[in-house]
NULO-110620 format. One record per atom (N, C-alpha, C): atom name; x, y, z. Coordinates in nm, 3 decimals. Layout:
BEGIN
atomo->CA X->X Y->Y Z->Z $
...
This chain:
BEGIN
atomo->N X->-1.066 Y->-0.747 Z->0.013 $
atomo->CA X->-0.981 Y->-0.768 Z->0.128 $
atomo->C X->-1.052 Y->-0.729 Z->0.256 $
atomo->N X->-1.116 Y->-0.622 Z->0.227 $
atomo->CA X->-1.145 Y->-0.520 Z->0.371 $
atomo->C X->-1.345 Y->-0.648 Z->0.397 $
atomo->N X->-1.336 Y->-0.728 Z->0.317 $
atomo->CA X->-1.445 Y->-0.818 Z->0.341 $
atomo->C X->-1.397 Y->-0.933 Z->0.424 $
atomo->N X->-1.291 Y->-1.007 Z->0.363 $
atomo->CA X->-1.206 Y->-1.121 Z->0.449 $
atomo->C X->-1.179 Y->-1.083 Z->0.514 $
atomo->N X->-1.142 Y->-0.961 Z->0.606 $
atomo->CA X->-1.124 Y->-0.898 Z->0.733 $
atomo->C X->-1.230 Y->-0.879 Z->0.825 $
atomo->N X->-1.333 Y->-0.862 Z->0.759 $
atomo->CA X->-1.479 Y->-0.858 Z->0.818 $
atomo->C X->-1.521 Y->-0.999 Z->0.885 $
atomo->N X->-1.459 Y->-1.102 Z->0.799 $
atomo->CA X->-1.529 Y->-1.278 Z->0.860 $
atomo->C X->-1.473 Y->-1.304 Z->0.916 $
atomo->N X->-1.324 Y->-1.232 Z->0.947 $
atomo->CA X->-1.208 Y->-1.318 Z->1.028 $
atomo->C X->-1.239 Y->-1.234 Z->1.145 $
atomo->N X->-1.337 Y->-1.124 Z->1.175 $
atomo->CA X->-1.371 Y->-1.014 Z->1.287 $
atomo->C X->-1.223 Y->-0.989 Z->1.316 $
atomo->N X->-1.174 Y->-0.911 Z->1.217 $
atomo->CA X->-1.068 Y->-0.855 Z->1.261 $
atomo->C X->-1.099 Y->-0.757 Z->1.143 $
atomo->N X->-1.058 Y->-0.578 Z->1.223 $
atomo->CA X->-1.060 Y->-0.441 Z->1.169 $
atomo->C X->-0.909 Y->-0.439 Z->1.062 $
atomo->N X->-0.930 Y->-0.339 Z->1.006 $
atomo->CA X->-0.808 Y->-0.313 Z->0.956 $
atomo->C X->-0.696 Y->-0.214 Z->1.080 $
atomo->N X->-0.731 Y->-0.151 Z->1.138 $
atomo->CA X->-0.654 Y->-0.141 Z->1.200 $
atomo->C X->-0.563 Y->-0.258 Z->1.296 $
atomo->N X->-0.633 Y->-0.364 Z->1.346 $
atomo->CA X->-0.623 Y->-0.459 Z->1.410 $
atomo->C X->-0.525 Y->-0.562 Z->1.372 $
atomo->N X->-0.534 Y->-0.567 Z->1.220 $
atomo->CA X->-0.498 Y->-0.686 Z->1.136 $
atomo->C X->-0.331 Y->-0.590 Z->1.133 $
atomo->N X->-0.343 Y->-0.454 Z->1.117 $
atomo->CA X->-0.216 Y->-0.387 Z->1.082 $
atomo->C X->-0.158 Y->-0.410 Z->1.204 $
atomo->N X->-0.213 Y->-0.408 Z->1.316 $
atomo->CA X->-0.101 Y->-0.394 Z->1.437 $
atomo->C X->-0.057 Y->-0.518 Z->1.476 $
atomo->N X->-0.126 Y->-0.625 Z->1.444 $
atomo->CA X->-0.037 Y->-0.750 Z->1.418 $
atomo->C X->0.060 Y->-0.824 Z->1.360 $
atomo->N X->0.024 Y->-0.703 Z->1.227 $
atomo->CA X->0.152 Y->-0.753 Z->1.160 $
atomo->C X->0.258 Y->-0.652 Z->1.198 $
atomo->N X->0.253 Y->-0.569 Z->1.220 $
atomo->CA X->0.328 Y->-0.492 Z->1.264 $
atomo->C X->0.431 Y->-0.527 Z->1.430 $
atomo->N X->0.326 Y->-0.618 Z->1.536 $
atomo->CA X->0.432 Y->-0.753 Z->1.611 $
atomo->C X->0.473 Y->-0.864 Z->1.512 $
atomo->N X->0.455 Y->-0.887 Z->1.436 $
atomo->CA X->0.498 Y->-0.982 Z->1.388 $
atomo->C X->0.642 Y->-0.950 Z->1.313 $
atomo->N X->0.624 Y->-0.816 Z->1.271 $
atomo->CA X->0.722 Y->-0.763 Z->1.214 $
atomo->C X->0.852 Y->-0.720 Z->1.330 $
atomo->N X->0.788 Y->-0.678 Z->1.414 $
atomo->CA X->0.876 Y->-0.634 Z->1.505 $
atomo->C X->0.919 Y->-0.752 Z->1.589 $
atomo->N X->0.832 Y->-0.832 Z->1.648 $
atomo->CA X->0.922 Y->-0.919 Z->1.740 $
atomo->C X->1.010 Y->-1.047 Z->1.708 $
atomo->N X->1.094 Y->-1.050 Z->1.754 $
atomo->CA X->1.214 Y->-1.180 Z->1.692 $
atomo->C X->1.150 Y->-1.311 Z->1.799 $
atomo->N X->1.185 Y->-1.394 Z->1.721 $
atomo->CA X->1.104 Y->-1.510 Z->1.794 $
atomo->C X->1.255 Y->-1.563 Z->1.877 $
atomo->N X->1.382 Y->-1.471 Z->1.903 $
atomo->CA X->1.448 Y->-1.513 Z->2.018 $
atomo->C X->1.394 Y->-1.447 Z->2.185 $
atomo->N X->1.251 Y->-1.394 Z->2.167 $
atomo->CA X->1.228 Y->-1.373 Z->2.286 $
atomo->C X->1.133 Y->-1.454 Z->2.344 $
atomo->N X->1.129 Y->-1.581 Z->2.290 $
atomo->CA X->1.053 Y->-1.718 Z->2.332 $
atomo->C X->1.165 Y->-1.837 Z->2.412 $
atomo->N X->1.307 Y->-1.794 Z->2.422 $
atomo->CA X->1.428 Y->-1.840 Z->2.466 $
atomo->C X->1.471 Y->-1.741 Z->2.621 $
atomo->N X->1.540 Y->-1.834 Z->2.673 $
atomo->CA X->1.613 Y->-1.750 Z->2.748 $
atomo->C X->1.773 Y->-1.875 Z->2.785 $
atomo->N X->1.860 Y->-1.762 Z->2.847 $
atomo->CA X->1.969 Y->-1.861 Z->2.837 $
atomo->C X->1.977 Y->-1.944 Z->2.952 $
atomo->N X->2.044 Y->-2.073 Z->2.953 $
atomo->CA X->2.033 Y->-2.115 Z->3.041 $
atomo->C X->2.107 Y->-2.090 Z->3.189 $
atomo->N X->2.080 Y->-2.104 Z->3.302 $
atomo->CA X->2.146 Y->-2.088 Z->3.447 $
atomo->C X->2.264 Y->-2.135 Z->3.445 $
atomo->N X->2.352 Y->-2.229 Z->3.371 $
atomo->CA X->2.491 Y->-2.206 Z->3.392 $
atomo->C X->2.531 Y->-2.153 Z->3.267 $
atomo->N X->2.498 Y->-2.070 Z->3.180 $
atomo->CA X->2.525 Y->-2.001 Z->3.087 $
atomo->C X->2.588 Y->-2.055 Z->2.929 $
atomo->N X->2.567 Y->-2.185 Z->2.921 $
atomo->CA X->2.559 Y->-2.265 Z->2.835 $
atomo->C X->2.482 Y->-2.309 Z->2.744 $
atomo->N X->2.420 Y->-2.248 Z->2.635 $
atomo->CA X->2.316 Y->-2.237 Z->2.577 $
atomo->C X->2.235 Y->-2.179 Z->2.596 $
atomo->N X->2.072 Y->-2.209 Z->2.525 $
atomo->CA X->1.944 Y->-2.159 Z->2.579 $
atomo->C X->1.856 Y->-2.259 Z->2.576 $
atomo->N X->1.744 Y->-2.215 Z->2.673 $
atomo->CA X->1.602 Y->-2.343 Z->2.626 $
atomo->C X->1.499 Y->-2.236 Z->2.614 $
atomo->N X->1.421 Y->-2.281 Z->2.593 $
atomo->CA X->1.229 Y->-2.257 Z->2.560 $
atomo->C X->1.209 Y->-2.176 Z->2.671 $
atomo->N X->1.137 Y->-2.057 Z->2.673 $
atomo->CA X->1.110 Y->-1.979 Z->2.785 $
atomo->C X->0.956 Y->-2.024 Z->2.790 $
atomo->N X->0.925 Y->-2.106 Z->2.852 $
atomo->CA X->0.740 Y->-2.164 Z->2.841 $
atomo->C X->0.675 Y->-2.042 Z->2.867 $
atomo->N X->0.706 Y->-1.985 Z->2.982 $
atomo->CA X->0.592 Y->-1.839 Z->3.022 $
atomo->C X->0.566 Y->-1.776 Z->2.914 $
atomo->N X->0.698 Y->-1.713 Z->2.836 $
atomo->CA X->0.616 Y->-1.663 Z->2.708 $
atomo->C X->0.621 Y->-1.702 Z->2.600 $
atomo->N X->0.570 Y->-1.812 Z->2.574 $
atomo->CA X->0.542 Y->-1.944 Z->2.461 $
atomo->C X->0.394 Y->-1.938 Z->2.478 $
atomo->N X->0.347 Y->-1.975 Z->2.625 $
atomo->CA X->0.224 Y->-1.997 Z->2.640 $
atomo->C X->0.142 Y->-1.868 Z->2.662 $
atomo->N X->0.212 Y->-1.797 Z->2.783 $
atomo->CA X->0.120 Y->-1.690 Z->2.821 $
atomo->C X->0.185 Y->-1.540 Z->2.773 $
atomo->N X->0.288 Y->-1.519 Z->2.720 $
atomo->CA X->0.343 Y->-1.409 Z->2.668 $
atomo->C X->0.267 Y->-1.283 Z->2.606 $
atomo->N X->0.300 Y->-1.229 Z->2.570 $
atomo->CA X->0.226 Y->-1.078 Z->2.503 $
atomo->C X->0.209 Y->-1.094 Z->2.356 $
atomo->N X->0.362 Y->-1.197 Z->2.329 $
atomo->CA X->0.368 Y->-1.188 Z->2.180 $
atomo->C X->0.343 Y->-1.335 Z->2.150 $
atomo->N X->0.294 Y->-1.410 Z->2.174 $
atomo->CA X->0.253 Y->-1.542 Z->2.170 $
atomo->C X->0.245 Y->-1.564 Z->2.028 $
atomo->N X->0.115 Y->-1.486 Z->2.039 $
atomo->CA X->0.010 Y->-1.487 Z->1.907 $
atomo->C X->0.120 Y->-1.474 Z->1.800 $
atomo->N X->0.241 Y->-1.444 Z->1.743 $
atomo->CA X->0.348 Y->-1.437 Z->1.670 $
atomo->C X->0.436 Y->-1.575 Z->1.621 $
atomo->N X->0.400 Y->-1.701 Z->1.708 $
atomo->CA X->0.466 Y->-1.823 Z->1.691 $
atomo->C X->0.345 Y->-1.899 Z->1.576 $
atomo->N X->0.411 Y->-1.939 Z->1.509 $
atomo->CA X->0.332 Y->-2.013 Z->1.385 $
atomo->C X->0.358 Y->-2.125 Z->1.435 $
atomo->N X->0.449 Y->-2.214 Z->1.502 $
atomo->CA X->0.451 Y->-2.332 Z->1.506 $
atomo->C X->0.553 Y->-2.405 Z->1.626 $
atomo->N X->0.493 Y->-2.458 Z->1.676 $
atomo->CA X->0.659 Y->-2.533 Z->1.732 $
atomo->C X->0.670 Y->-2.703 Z->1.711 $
atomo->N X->0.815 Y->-2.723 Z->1.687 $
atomo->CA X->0.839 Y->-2.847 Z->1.671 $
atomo->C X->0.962 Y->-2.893 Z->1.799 $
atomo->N X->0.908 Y->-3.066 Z->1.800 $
atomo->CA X->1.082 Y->-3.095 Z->1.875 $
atomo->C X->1.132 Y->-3.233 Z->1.773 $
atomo->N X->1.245 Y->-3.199 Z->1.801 $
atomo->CA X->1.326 Y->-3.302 Z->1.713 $
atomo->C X->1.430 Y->-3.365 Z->1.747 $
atomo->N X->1.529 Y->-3.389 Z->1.717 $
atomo->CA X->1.601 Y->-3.431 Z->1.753 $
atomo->C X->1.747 Y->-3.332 Z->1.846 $
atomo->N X->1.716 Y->-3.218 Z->1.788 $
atomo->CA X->1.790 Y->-3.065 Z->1.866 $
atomo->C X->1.730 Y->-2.987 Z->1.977 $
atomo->N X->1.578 Y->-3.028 Z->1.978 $
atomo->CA X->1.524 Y->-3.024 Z->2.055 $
atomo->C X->1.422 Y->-2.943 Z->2.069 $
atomo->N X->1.397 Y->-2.854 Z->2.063 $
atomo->CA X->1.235 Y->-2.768 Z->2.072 $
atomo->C X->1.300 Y->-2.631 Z->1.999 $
atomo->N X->1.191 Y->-2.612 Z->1.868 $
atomo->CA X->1.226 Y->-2.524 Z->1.735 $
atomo->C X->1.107 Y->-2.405 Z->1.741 $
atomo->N X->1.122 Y->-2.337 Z->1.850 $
atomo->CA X->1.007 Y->-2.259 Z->1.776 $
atomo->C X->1.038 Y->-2.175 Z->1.623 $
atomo->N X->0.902 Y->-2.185 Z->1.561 $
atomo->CA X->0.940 Y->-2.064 Z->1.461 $
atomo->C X->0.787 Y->-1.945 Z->1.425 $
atomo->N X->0.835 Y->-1.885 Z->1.390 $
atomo->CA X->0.731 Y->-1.704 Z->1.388 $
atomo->C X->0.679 Y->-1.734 Z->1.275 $
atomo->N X->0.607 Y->-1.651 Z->1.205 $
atomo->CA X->0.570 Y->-1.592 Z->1.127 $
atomo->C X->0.684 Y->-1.520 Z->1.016 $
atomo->N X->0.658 Y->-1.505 Z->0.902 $
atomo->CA X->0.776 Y->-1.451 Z->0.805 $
atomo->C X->0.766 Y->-1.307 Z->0.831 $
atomo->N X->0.875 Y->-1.268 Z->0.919 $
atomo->CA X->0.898 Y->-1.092 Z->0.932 $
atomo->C X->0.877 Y->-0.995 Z->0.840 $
atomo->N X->0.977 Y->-1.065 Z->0.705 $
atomo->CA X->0.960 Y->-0.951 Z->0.587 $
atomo->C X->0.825 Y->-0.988 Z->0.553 $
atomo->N X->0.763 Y->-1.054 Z->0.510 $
atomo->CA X->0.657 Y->-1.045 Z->0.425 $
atomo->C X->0.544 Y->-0.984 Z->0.491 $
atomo->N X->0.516 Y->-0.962 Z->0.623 $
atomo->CA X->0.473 Y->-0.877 Z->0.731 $
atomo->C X->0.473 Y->-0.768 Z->0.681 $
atomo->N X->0.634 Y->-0.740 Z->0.701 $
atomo->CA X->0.666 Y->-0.549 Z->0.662 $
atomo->C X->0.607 Y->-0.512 Z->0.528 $
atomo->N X->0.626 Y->-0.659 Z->0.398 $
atomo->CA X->0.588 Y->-0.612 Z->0.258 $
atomo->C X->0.393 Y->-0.580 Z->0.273 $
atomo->N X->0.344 Y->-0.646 Z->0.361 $
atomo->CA X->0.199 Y->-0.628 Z->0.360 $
atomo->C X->0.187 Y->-0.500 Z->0.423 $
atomo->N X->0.236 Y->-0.489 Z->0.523 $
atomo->CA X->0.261 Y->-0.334 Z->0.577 $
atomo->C X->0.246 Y->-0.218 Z->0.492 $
atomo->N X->0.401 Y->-0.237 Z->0.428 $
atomo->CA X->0.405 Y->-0.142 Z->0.327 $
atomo->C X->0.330 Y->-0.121 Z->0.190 $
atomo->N X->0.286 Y->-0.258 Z->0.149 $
atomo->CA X->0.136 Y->-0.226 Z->0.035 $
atomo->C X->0.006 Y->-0.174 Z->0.098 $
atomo->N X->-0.017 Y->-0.204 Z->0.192 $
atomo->CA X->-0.126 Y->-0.098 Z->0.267 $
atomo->C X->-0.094 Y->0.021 Z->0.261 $
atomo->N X->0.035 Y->0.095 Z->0.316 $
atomo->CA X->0.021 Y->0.191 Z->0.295 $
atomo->C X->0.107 Y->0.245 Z->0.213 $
atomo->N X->0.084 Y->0.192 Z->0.096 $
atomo->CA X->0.114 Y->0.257 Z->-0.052 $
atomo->C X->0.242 Y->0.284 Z->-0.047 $
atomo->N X->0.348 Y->0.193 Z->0.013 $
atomo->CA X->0.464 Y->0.276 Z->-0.013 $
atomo->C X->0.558 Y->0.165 Z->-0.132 $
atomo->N X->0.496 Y->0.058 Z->-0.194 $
atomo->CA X->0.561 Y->0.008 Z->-0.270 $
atomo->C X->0.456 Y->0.026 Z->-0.353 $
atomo->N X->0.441 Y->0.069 Z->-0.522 $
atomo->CA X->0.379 Y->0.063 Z->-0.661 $
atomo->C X->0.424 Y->-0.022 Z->-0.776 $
atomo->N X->0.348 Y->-0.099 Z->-0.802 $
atomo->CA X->0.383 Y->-0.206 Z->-0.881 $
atomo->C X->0.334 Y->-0.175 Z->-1.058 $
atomo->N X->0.382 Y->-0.063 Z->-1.093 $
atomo->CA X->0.361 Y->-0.024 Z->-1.210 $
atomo->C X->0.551 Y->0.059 Z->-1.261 $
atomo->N X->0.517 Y->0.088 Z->-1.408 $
atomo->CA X->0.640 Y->0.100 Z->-1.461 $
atomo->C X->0.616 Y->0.244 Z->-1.493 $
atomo->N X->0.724 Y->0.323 Z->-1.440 $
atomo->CA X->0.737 Y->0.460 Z->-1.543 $
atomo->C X->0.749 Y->0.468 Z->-1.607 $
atomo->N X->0.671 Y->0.536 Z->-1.734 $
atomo->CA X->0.731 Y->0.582 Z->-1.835 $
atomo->C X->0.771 Y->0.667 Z->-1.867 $
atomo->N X->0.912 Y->0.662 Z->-1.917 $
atomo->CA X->1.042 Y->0.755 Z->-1.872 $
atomo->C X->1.050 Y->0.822 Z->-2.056 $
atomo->N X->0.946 Y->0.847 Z->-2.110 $
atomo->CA X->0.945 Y->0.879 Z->-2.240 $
atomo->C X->0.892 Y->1.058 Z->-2.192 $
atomo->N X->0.930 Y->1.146 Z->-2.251 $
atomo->CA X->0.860 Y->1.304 Z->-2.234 $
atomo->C X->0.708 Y->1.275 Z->-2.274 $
atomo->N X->0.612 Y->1.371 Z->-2.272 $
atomo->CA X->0.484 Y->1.400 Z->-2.238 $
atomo->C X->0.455 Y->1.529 Z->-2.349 $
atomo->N X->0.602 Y->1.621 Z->-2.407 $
atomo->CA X->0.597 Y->1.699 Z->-2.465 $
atomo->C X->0.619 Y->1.647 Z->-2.612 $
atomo->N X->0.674 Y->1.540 Z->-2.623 $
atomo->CA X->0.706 Y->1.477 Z->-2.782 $
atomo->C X->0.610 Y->1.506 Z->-2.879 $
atomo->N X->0.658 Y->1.592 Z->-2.991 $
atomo->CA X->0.574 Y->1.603 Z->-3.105 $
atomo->C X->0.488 Y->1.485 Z->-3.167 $
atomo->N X->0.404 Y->1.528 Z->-3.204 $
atomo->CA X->0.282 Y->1.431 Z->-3.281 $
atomo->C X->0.347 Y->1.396 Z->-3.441 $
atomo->N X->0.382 Y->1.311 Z->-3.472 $
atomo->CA X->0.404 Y->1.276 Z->-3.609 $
atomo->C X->0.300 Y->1.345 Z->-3.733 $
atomo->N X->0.310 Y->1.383 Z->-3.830 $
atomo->CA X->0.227 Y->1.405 Z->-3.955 $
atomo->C X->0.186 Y->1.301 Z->-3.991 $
atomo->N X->0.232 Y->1.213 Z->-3.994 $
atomo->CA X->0.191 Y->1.050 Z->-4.013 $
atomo->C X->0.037 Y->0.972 Z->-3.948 $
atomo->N X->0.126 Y->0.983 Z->-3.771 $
atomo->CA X->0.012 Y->0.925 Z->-3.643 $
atomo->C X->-0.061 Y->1.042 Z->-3.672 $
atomo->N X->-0.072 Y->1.183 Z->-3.648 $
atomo->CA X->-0.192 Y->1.203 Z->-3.689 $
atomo->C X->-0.289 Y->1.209 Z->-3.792 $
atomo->N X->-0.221 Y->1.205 Z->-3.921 $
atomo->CA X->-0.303 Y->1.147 Z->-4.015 $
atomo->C X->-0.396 Y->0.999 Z->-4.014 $
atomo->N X->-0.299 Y->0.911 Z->-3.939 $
atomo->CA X->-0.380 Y->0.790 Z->-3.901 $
atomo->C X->-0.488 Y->0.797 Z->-3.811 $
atomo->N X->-0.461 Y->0.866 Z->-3.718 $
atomo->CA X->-0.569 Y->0.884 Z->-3.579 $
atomo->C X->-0.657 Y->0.941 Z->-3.638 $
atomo->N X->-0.645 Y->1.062 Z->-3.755 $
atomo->CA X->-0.742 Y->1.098 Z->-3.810 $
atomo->C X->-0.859 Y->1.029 Z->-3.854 $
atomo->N X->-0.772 Y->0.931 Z->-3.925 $
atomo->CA X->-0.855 Y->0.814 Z->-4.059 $
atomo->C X->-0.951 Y->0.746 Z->-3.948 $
atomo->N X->-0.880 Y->0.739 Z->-3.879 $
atomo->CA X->-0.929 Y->0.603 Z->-3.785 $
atomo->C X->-1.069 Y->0.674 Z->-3.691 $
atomo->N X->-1.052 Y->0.817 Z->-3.679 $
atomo->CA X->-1.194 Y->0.885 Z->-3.617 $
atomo->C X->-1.285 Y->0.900 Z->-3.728 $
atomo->N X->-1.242 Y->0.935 Z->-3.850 $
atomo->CA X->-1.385 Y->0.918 Z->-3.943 $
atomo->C X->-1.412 Y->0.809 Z->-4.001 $
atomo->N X->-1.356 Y->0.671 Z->-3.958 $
atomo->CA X->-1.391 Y->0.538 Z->-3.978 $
atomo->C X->-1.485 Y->0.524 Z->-3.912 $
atomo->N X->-1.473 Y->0.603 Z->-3.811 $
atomo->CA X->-1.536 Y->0.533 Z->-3.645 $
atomo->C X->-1.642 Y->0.604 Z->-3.722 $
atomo->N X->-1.684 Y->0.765 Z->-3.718 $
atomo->CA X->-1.774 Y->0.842 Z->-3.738 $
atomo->C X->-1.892 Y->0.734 Z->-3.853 $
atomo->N X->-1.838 Y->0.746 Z->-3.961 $
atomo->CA X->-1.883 Y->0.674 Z->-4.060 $
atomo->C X->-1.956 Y->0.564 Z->-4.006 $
atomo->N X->-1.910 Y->0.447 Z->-3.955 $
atomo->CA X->-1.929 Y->0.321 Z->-3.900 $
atomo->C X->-2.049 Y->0.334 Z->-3.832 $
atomo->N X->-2.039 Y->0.432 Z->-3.737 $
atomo->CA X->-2.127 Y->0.481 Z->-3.642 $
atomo->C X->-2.229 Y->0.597 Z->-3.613 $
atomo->N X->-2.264 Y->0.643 Z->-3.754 $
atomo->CA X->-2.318 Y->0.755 Z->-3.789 $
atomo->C X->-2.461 Y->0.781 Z->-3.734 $
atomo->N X->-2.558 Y->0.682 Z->-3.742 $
atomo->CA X->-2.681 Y->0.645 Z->-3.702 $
atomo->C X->-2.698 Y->0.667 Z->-3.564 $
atomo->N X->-2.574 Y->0.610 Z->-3.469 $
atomo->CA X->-2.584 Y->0.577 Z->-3.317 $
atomo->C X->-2.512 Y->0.759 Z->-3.268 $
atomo->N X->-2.426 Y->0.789 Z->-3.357 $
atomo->CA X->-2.394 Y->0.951 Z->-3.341 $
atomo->C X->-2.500 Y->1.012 Z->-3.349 $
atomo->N X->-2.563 Y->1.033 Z->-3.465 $
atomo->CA X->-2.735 Y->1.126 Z->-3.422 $
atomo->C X->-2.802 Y->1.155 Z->-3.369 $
atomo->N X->-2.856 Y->1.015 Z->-3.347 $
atomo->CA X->-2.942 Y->0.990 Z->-3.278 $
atomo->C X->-2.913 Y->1.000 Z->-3.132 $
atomo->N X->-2.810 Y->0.994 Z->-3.054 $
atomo->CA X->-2.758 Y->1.076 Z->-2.958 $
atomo->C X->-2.799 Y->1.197 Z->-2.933 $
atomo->N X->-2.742 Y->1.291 Z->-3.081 $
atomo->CA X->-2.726 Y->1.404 Z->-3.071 $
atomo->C X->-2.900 Y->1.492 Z->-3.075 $
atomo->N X->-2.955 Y->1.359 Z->-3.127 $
atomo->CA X->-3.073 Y->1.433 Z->-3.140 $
atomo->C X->-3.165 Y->1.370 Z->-3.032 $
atomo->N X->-3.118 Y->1.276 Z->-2.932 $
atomo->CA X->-3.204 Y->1.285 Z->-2.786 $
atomo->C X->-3.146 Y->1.417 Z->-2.734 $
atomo->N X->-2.998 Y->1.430 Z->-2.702 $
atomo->CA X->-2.947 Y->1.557 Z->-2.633 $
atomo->C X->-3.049 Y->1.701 Z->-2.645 $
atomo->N X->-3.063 Y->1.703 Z->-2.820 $
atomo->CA X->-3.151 Y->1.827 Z->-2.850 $
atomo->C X->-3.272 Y->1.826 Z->-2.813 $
atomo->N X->-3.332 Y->1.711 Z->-2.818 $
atomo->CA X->-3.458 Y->1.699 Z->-2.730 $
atomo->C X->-3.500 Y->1.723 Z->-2.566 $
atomo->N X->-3.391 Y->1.694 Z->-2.520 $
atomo->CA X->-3.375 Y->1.689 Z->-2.391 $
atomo->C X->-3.309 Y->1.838 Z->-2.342 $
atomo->N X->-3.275 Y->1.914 Z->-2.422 $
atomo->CA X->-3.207 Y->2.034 Z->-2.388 $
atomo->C X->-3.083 Y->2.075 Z->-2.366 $
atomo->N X->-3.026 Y->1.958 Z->-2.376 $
atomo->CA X->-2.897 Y->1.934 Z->-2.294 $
atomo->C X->-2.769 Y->2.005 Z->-2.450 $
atomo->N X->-2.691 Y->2.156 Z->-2.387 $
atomo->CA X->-2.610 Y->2.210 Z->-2.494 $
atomo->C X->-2.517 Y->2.147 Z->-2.523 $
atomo->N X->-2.449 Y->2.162 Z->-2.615 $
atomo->CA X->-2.353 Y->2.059 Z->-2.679 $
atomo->C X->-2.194 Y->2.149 Z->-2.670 $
């Protein structure tokens, strides 16, 4: 990420405080109402030259007439907030930590380490006997 931020020459701080207008500003401050108080139109000054410009993704006209629209607010705030760690996308496990060990599972876990041992007896040694060579206590 912090590389695609690098090509787009934008910092991480930089990239955060944008989304962070984006998050904050409502794209009804690209409107203003109209002089006999009957609706609203397009405020051009800050469409074009505004502070929060940079916040309009698009404008259309149609048949209602000129649509600006922003950037998606929430998904702003959700990038926001995965930066700074305040949403975790993993599951608790809501099982104790103190739960007894079965006579069983550890008999198996047992089997299953001197399978390994066995299996791997040659590559165990010979380990053990660079370590002793090398000095290194066990």
């Amino acid at each position: 990420m912090n590389a695609l931020l690098q090509q787009a020459g934008l910092g991480r701080e930089e990239c955060l405080a944008r989304l962070g207008r984006i998050a904050r500003v409502s794209i009804v401050e690209f409107y203003r109402a109209c002089e006999d108080g009957h609706g609203v139109v397009v405020d051009w000054h800050q469409v074009l030259e505004g502070e929060h410009r940079d916040v309009i993704r698009e404008i259309r006209i149609g048949a209602q007439g000129v649509e600006i629209r922003g950037y998606d607010r929430l998904r702003a705030l959700e990038w926001i907030g995965k930066s700074r760690g305040l949403f975790v996308d993993s599951v608790v496990d809501e099982q104790s930590l103190e739960r007894p060990i079965s006579q069983a599972a550890l008999a198996q876990a047992l089997q299953q380490l001197w399978a390994y041992r066995r299996a791997n007896a040659q590559v165990i040694e010979g380990r053990r006997e660079r370590e002793r060579r090398a000095g290194i206590a066990q």
